[in-house]
Backbone bond lengths (Angstrom), bond angles and torsions (degrees), N, CA, C in turn:
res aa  C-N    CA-C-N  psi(-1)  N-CA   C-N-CA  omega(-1)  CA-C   N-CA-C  phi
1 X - - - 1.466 - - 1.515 109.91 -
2 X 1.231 121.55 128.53 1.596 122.65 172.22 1.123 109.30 -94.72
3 X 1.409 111.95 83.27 1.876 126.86 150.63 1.418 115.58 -5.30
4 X 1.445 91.99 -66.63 1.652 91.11 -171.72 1.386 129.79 -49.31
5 X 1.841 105.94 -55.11 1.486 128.58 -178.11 1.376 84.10 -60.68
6 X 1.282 147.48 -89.73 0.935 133.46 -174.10 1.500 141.35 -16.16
7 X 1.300 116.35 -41.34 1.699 137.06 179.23 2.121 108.26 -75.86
8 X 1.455 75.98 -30.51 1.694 89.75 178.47 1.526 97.01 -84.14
9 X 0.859 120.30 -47.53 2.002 105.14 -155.91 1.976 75.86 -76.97
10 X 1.240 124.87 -42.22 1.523 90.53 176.32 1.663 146.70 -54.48
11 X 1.539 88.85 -26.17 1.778 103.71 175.80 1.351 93.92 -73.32
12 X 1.046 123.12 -59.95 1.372 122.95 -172.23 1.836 115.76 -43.68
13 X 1.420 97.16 -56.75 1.460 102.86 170.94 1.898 114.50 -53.64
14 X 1.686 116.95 -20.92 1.843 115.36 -169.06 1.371 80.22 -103.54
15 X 1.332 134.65 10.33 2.160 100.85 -176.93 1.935 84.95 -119.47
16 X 1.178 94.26 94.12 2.005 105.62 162.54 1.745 107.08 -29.11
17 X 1.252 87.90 161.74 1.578 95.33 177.27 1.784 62.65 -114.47
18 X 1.471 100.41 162.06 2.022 101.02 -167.76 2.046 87.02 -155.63
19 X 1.112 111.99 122.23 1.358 136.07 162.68 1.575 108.50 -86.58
20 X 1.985 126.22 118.16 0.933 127.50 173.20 1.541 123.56 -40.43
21 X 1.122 117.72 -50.92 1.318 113.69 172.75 1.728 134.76 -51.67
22 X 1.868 90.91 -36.20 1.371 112.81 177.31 1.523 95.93 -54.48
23 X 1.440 111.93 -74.27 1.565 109.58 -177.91 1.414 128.79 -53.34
24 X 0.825 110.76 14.93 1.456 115.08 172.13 1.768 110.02 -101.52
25 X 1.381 101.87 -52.76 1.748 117.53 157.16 1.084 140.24 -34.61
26 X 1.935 96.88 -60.60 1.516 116.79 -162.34 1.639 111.73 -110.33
27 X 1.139 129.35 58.29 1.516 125.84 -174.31 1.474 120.08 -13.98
28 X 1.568 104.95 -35.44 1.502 118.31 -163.10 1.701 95.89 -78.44
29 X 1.221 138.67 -16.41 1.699 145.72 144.63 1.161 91.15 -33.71
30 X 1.428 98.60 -89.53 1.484 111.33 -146.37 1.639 124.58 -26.22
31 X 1.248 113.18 145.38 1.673 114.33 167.99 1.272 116.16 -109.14
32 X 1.492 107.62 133.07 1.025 138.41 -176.36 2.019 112.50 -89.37
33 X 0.837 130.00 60.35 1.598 130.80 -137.48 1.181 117.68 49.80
34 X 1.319 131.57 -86.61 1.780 132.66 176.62 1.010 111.51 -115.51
35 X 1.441 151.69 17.42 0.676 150.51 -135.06 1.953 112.33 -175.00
36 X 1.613 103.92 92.78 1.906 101.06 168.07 1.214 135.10 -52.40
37 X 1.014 116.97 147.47 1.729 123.50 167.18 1.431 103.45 -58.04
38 X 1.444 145.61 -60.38 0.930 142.37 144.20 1.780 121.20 -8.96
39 X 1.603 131.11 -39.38 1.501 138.31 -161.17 1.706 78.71 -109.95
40 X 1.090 142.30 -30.14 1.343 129.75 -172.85 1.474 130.62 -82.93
41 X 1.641 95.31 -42.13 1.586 103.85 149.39 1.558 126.22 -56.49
42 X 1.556 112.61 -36.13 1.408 104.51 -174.28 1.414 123.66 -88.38
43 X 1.610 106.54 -14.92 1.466 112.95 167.28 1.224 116.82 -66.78
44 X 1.730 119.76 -36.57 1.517 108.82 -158.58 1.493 98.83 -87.15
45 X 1.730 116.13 -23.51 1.672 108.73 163.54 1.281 127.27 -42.70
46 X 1.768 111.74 -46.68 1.251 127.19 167.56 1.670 121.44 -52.78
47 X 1.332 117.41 -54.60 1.314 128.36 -179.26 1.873 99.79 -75.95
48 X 1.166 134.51 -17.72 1.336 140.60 173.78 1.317 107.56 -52.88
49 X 1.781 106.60 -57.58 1.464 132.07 -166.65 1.414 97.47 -68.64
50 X 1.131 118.28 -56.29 1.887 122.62 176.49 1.137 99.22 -10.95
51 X 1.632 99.18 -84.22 1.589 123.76 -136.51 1.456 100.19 -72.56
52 X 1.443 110.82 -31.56 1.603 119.47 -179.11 1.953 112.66 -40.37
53 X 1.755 94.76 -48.11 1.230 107.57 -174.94 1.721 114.94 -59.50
54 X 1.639 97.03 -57.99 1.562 107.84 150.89 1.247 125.16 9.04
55 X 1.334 80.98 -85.43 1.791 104.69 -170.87 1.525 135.46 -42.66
56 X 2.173 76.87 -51.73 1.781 89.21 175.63 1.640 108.38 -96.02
57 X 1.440 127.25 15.76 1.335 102.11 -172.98 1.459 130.02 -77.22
58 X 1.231 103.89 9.14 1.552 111.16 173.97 1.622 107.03 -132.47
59 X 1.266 118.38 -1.61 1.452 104.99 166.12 1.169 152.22 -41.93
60 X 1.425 167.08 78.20 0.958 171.97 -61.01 1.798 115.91 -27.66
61 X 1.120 94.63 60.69 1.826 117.72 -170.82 1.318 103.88 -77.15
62 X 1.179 148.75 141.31 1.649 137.26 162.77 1.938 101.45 -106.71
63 X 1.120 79.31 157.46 1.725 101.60 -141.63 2.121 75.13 -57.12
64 X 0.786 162.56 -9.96 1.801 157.28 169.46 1.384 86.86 -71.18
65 X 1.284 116.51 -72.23 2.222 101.84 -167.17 0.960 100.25 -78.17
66 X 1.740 141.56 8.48 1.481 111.26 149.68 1.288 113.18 -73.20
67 X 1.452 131.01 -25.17 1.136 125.22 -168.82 1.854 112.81 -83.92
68 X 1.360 97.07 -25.43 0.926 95.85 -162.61 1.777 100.75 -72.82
69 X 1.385 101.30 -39.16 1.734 119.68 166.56 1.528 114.50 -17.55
70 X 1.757 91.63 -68.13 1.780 97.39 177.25 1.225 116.31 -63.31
71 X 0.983 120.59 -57.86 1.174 122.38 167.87 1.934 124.41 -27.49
72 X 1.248 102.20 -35.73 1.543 109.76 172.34 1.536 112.24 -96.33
73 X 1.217 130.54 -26.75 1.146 148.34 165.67 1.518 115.18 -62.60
74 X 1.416 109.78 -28.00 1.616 116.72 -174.12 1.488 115.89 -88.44
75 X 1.757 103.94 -23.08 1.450 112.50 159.68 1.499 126.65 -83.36
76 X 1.544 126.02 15.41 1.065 127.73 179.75 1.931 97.80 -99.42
77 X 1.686 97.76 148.14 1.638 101.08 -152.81 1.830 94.86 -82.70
78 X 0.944 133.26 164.01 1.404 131.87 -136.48 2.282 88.31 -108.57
79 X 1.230 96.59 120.17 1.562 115.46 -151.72 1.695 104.75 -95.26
80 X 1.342 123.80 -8.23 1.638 125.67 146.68 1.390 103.54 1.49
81 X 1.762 112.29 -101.02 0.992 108.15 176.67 1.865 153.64 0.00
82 X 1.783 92.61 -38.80 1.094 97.97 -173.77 1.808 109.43 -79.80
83 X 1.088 100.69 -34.58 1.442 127.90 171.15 2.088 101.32 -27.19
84 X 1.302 112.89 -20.86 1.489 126.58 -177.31 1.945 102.61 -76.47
85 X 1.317 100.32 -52.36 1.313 100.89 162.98 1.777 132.26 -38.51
86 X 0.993 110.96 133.68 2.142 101.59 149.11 1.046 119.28 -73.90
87 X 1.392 119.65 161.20 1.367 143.34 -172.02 1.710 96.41 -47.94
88 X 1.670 118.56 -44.88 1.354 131.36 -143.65 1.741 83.31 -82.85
89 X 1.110 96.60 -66.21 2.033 116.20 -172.07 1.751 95.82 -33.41
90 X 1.278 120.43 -55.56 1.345 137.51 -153.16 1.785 91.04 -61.40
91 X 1.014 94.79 -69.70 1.616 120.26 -172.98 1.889 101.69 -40.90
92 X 1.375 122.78 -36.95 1.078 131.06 -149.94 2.081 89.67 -110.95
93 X 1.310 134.86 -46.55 1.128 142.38 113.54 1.709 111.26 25.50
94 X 1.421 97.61 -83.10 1.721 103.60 -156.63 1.282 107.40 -93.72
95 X 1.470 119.86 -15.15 1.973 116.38 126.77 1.121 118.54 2.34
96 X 1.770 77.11 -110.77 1.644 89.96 -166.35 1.522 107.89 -61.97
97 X 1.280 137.37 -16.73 1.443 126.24 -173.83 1.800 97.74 -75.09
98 X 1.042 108.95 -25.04 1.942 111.65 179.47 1.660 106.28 -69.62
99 X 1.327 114.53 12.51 1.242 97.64 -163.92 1.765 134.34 81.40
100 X 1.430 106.09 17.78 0.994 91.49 -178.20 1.812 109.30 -141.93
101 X 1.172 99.95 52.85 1.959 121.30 167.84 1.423 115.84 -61.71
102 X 1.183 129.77 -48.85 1.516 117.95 -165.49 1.471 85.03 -93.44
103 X 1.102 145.36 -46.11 1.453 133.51 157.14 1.487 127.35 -19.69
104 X 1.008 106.20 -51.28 1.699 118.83 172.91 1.964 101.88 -69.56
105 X 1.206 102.22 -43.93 1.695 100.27 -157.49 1.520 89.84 -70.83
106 X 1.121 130.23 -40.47 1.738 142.06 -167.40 1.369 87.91 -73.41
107 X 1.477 137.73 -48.07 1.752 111.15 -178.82 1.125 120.63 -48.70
108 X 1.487 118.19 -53.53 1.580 128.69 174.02 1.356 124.85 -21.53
109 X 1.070 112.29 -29.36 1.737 129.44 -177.82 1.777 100.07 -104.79
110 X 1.076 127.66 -7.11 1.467 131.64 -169.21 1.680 104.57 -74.40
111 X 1.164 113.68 157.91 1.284 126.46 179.07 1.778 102.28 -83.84
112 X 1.214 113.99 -32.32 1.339 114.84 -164.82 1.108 114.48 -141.29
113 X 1.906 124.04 43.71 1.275 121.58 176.66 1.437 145.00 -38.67
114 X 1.096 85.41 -27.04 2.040 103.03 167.89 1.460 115.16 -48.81
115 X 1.466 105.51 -48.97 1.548 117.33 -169.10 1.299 94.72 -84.28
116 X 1.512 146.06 -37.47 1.604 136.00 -168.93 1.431 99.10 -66.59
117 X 1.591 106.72 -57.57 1.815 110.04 176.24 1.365 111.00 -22.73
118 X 1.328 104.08 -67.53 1.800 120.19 -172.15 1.171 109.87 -47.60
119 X 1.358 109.78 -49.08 1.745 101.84 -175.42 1.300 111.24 -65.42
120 X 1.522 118.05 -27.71 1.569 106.76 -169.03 1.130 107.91 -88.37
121 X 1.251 114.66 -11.18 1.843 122.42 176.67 1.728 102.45 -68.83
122 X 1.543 104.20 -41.88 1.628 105.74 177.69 1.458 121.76 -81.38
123 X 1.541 107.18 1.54 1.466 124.03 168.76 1.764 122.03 -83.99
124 X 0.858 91.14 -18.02 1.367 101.01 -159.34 1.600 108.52 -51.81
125 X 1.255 103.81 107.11 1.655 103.07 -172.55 1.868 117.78 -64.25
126 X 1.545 88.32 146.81 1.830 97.03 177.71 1.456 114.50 -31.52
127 X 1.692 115.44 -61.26 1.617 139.87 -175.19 1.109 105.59 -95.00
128 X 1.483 107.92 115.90 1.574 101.57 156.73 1.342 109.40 -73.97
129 X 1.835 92.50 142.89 1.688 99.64 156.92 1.568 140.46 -17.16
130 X 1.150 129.78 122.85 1.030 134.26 147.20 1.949 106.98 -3.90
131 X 1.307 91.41 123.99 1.858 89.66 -179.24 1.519 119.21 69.83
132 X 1.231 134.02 -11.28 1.046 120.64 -161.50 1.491 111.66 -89.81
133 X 1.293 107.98 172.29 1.410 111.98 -168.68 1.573 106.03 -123.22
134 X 1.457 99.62 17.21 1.848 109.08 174.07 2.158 97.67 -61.08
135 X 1.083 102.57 -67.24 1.691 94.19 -170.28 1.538 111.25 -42.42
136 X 1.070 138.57 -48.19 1.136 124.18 168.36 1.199 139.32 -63.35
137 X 1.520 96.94 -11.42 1.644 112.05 179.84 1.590 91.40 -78.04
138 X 1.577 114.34 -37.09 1.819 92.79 -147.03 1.601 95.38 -91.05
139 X 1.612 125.89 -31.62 1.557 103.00 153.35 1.121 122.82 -29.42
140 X 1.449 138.93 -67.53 1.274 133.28 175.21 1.333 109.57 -35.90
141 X 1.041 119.04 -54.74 1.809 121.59 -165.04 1.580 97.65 -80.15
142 X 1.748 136.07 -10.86 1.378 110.34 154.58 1.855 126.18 -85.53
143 X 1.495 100.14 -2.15 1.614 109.85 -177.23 1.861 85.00 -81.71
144 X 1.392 127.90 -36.96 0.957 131.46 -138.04 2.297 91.26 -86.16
145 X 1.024 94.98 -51.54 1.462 103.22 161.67 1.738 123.58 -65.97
146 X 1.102 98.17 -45.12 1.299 106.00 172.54 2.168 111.02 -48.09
147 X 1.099 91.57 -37.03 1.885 107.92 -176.44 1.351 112.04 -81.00
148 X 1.468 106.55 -38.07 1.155 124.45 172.88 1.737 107.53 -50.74
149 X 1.283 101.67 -65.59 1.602 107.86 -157.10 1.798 101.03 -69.83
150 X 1.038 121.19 -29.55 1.604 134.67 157.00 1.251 127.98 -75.83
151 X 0.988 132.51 -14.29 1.670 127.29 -165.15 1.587 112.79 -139.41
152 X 1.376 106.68 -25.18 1.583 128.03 -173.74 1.914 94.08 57.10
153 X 1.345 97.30 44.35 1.406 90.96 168.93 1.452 107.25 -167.17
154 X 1.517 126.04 124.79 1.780 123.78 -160.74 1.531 95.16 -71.00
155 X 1.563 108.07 -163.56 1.616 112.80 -161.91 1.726 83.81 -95.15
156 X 1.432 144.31 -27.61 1.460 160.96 141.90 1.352 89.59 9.14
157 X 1.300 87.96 -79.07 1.581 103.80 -158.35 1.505 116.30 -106.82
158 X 1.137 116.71 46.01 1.635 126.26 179.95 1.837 84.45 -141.25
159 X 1.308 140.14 -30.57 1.527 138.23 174.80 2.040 101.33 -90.35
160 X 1.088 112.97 -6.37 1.231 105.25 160.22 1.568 123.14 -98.17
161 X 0.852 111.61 -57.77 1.687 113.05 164.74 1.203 112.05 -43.00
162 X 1.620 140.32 -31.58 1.177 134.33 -172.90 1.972 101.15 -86.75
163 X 1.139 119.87 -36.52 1.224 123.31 159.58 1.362 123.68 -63.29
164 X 1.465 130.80 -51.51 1.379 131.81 -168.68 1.624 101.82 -89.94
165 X 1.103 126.63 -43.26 1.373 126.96 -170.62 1.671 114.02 -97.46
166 X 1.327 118.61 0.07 1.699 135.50 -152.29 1.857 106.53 25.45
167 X 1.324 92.40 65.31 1.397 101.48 169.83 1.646 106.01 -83.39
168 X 1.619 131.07 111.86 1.079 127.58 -170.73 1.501 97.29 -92.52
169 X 1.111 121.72 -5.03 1.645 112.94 -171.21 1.256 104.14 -94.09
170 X 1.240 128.70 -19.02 1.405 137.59 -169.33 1.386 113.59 -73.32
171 X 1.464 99.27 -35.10 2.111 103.37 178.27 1.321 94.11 -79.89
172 X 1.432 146.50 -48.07 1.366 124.25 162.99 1.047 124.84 -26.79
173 X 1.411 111.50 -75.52 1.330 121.38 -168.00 1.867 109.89 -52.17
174 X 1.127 109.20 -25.50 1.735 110.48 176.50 1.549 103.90 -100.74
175 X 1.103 121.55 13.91 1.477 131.65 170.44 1.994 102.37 -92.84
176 X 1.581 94.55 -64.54 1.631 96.27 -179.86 1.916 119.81 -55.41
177 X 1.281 107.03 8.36 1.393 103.68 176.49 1.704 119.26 -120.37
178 X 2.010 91.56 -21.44 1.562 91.29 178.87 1.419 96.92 -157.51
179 X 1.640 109.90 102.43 1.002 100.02 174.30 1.439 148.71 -85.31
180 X 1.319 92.77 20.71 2.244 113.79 153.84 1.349 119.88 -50.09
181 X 1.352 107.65 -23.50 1.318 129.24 -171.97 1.501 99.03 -61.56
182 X 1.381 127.21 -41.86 1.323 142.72 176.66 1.999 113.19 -38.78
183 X 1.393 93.70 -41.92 1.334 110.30 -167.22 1.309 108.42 -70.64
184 X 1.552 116.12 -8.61 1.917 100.63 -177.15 1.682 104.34 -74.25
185 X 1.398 91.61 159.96 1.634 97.55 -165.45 1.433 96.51 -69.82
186 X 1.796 134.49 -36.02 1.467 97.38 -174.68 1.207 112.99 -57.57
187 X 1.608 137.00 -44.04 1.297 128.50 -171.80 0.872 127.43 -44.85
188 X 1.623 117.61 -43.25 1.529 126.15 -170.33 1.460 118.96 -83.47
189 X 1.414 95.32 2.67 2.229 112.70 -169.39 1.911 78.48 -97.35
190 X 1.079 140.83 -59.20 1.438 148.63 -143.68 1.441 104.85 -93.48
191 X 1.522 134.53 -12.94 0.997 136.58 167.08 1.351 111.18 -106.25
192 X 1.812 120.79 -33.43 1.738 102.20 163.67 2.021 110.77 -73.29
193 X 1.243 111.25 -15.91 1.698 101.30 177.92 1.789 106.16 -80.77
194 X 1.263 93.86 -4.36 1.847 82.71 166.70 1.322 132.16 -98.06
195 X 1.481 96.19 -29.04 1.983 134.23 151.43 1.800 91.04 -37.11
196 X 1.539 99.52 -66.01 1.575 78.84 -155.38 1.406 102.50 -81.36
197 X 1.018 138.37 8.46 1.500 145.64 -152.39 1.804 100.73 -108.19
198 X 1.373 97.44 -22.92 1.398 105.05 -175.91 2.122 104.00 76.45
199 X 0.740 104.29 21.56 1.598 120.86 165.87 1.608 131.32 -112.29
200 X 1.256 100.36 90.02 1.589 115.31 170.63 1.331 113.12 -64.83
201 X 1.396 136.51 -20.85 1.410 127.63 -170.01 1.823 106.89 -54.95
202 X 1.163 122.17 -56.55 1.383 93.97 -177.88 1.387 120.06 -60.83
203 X 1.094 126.94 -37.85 1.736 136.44 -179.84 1.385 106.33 -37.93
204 X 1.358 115.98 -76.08 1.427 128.43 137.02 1.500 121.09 31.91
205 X 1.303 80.38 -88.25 1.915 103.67 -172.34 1.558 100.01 -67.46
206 X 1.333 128.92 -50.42 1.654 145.14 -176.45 1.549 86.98 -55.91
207 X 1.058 125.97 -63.50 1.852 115.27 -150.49 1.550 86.03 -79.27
208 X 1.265 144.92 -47.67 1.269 141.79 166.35 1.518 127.01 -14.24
209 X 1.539 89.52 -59.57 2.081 113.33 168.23 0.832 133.03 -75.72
210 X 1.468 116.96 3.00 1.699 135.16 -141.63 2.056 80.63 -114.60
211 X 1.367 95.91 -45.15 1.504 108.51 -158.10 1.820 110.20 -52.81
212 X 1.636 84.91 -32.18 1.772 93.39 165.13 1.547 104.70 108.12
213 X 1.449 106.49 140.09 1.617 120.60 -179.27 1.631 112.15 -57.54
214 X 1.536 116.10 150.24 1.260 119.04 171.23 1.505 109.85 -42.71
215 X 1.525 110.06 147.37 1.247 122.97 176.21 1.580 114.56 -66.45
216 X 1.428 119.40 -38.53 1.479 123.05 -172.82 1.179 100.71 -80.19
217 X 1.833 149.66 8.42 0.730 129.66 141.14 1.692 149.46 -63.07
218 X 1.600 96.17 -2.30 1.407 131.26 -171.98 1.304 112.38 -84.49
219 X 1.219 148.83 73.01 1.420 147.87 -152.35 1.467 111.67 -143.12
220 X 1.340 112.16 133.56 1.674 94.01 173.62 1.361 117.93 86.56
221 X 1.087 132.08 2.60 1.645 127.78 -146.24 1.752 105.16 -34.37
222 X 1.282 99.11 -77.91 1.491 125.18 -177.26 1.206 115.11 -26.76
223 X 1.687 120.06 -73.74 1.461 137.78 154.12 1.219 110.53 -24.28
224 X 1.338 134.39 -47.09 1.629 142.67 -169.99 1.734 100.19 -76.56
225 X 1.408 100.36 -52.91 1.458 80.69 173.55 1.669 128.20 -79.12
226 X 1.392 117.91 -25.67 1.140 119.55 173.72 1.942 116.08 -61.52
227 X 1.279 113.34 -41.36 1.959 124.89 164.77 1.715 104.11 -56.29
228 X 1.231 120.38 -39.16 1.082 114.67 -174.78 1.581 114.96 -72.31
229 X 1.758 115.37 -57.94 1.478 123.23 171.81 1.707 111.38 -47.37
230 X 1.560 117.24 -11.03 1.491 109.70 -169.56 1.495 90.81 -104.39
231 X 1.441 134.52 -31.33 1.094 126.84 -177.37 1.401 120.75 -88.64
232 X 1.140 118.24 -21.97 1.942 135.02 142.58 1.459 92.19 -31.95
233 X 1.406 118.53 -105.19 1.293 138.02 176.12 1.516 131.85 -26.64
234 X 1.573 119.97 -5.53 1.357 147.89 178.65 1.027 100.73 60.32
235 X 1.263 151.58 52.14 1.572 156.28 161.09 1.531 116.22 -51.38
236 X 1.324 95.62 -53.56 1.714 109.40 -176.77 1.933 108.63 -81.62
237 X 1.387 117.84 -1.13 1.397 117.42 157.27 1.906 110.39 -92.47
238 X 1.895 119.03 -22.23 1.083 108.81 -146.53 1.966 96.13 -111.34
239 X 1.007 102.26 -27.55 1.861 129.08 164.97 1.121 120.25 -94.68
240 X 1.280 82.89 127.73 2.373 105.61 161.05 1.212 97.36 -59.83
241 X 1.254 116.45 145.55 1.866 147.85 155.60 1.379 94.76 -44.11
242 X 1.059 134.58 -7.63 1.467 124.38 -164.79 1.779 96.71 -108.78
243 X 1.627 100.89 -59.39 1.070 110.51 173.68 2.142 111.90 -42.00
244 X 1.162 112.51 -63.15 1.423 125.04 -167.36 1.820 108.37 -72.04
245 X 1.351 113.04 -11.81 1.697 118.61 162.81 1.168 97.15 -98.89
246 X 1.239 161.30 0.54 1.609 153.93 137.01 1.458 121.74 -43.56
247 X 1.638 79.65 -44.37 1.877 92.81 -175.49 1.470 110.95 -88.34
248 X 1.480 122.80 -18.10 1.169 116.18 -174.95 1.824 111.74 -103.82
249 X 0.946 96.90 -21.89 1.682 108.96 -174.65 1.482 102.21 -102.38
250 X 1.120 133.27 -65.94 1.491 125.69 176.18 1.765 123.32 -72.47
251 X 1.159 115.13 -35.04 1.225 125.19 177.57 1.331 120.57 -71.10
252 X 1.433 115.62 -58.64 1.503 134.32 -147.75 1.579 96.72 -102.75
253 X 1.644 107.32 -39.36 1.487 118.79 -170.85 1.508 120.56 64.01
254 X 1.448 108.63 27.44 1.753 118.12 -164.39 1.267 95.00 -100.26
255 X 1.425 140.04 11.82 2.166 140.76 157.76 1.592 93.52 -152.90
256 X 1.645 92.13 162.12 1.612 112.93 -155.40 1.868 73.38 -92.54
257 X 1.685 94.47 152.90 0.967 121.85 -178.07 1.856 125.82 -83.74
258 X 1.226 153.76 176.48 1.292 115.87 173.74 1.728 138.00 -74.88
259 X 1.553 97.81 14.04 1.494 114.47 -178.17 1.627 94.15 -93.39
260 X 1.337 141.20 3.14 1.290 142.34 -177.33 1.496 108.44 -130.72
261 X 1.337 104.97 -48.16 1.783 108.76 171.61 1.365 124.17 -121.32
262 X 1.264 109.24 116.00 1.872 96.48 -176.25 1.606 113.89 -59.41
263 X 1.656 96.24 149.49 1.685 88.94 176.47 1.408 97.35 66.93
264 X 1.011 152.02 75.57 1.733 146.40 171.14 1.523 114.99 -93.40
265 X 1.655 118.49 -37.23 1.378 112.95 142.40 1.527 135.03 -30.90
266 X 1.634 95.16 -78.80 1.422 103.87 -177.94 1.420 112.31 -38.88
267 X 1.605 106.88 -49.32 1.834 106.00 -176.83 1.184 149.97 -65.98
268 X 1.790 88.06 -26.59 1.346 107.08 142.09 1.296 151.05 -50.73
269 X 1.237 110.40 -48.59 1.415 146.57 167.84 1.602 113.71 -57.17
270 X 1.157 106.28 -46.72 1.888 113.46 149.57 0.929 125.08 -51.89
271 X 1.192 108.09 -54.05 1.996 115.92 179.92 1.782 94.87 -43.66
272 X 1.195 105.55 -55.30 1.872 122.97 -143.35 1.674 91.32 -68.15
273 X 1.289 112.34 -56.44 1.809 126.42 162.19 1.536 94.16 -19.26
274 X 1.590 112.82 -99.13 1.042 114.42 171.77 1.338 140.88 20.64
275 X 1.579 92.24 -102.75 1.724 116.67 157.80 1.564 126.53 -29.98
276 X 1.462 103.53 -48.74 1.347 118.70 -158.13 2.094 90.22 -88.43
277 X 1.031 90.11 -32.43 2.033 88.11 -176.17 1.550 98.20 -63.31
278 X 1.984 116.06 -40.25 1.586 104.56 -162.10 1.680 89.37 -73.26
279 X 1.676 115.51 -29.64 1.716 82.82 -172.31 1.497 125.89 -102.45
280 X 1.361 100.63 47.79 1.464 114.17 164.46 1.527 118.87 107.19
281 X 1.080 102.58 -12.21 2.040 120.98 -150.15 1.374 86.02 -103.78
């Protein structure tokens, strides 16, 4: 499979060919820095469906299909890796790995790629294919939400800052959401030299983070990921506050409007402060 050609006929397939008038009409045109109202709605449907699965995959399990669970879970190939990707790449990724590549390359030429995207986003079959490497992709993409809705920053970019900036809190913090994270070789070189060192203190701290971030840090899910895909995408450098509470309050409907919250801008706009201060910006 050529990744690349592939990754390209997908950008190509998310950047609209966009008629002035249309954008004036159709919000779901419009660009939001790099990124449409149209590509924003259909991601967070996509990432909706994720987490949905998430949620229930151990729900009322009896202790035989839990085992049997791990047991199927233990043969899935170990998804770190994907963690190299962005949120956007990932998303575009478990596409074509779903089976759906010449689909993507055939939008590119479409009159109305926004709407083909969508459908294949609402296509997206239960089982991946035979061979595919979609299930491991979309674990990644629930550690990747999972960071998101806690950190206002994916595991992407919580293993880059700890590399480029030697942010040591950052591999924690992408430790307490997935603990695969454990498996990169520096970790496992720095926790057997303490093994042999007769020093548990880093181990310690790792099984500590492993245990998982406060719960009340979990707020918003949706909203968190939708502020984040606009600030990925430079939205909040390329749009008015006016413009980007249109899309989130009237469009998306993900915060109460000012007939529910007074000031619904301003409060918003705090939230986003917020977010954007824990992830560095």
């Amino acid at each position: 499979m050529n990744m690349t050609k592939a990754k390209r006929g997908v950008q190509r397939a998310l950047s609209p060919k966009r008629d002035r008038a249309d954008l004036e009409q159709n919000w779901r045109l419009r660009l939001y820095g790099r990124i449409s109202g149209g590509q924003v709605e259909s991601y967070l449907a996509m990432l909706n469906e994720i987490w949905s699965g998430r949620s229930k995959m151990f729900d009322g399990l009896s202790e035989q299909q839990l085992k049997n669970g791990v047991t199927k879970l233990a043969e899935i190939p170990n998804w770190v890796g994907f963690y190299q990707l962005s949120l956007v790449q990932l998303i575009a990724y478990m596409l074509v790995e779903s089976g759906f590549k010449d689909e993507l390359l055939r939008a590119a030429q479409s009159d109305d790629p926004i709407s083909v995207v969508t459908s294949l986003i609402e296509s997206l079959p239960e089982e991946a294919p035979e061979g595919s490497k979609a299930i491991p992709a979309a674990f990644a993409m629930i550690g990747n939400l999972d960071s998101i809705s806690r950190y206002s920053r994916s595991i992407n970019d919580l293993l880059r800052d700890a590399r480029e900036k030697q942010d040591v809190g950052a591999i924690f913090k992408a430790l307490s959401v997935d603990s695969y994270i454990s498996t990169l070789p520096a970790i496992q070189v720095v926790m057997r030299m303490g093994q042999m060192a007769g020093d548990g203190s880093f181990a310690e701290v790792v099984f500590k983070a492993i245990r998982g971030p406060h719960k009340k840090r979990q707020v918003y899910e949706t909203l968190r990921w939708a502020e984040y895909l606009l600030r990925d995408q430079g939205a909040f450098l390329a749009c008015s506050q006016d413009d980007i509470h249109d899309l989130i309050v009237n469009r998306l409907h993900l915060y109460d409007d000012d007939t529910k919250k007074k000031d619904s801008k301003k409060a918003l706009f705090m939230l986003f402060r917020k977010w954007q201060k824990e992830a560095g910006n």
